[in-house]
Structures are given as C-alpha cells and as structure tokens.
C-alpha positions in Angstrom: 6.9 -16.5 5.0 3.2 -15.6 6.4 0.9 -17.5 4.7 -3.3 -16.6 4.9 -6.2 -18.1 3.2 -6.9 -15.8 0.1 -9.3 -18.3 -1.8 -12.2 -16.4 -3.0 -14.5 -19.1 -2.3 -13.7 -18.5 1.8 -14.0 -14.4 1.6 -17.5 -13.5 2.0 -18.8 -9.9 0.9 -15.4 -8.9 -1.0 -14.8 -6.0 -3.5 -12.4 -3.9 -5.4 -10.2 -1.7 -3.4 -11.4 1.8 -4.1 -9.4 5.2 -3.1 -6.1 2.8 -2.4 -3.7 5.6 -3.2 -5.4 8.4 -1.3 -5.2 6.1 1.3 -1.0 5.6 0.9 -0.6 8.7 0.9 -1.9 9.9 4.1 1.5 7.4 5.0 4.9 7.9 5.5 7.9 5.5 5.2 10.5 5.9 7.2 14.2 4.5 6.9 15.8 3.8 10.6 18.2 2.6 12.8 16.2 -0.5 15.0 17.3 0.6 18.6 16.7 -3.4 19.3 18.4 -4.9 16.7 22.1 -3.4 17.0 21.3 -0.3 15.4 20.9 -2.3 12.1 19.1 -0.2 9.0 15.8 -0.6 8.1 12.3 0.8 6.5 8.7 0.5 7.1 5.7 2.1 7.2 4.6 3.1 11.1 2.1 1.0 12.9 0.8 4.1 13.7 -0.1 4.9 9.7 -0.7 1.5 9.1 -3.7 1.3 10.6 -5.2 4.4 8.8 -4.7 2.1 5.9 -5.6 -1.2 7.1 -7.4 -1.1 10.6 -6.5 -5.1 11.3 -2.8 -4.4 10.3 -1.6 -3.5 13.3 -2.3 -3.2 17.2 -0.7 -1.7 20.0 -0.1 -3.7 23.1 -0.3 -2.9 26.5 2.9 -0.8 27.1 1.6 1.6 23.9 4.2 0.1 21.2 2.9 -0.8 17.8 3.2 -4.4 16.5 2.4 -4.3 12.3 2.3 -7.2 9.6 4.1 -4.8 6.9 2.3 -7.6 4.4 -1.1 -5.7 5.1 -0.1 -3.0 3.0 0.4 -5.2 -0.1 -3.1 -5.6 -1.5 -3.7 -1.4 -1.3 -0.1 -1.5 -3.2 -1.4 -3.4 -6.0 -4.3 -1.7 -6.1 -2.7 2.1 -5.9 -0.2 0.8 -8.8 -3.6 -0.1 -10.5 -5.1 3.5 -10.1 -2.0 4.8 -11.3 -1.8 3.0 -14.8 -5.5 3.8 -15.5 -4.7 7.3 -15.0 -1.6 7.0 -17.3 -3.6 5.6 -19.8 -6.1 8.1 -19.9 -3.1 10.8 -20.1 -1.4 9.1 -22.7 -5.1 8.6 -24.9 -5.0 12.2 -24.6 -1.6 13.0 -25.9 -1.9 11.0 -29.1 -5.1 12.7 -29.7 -4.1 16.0 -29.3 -1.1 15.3 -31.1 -0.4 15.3 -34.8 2.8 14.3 -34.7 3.7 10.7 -35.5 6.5 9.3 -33.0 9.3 7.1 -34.8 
C-alpha cells in the first residue's frame, strides 16, 4: 500500500475540489489484456487521461510510455460521488414537493 502525508496541518493553501465530475468524465476506463504481464485482465484509467485529471498523477518517461499512481484519481472520486448526491438531493426535494402523493 502507498502511503502519503494527508495531515491538513502539512498542506498549505488547500480547498474543496470543484468541477470533479466534469473532470472524470473527459476520461475513459479501459478493461485490457497487459501485453507484459502474460496477457492477464485488467482496468485502469490511461496515463494519458489521467493527467487531464491530476497533472502530478502521471509522467511519461523517456521512450514515451505512461507511468500513473491509479490512487491519484481517488480524491476527484470522492468528490464527483459528492457532486452527485447534492444533485440527487435537490431532485428528490423537488419530487416530494411537486408531489401530492404520500409514498407507503
């Protein structure tokens, strides 16, 4: 397991995520064979659409490949699922206004 530093009191200039899921969405994540690992099944996102998400989260080296830390994603993840039950809740305020019906 990766382990990094995520004590508040060492993160200087820190705020919400905003505009997480937009983000997440201009990804795709793919299922694959790994051509390295014996053809073996797999998913991730793409380096490539990693770092449109999370510039540090990935790098390419000298030969062009794309190295990621797949972990990078999980704080815009958490924040997406976030956006995603505000907006629920403001859909579901609406329906039992607009409703007169009583659920049992």
């Amino acid at each position: 397991m990766k382990k990094t530093l995520c004590d508040l009191k060492y993160m200087r200039d820190h705020k919400p995520i905003e505009g997480a899921l937009e983000k997440l969405m201009e990804t795709t994540p793919v299922e694959y064979r790994d051509v390295q690992m014996y053809g073996m099944r797999n998913a991730a996102v793409p380096g490539q659409d990693i770092v449109k998400v999370v510039e540090t989260g990935a790098y390419k080296d000298g030969v062009g490949m794309y190295f990621a830390d797949q972990a990078s994603l999980v704080p815009y993840l958490v924040a997406a699922v976030k956006e995603l039950a505000a907006r629920v809740a403001v859909l579901e305020a609406k329906k039992g206004r607009g409703s007169s019906k009583k659920e049992e």
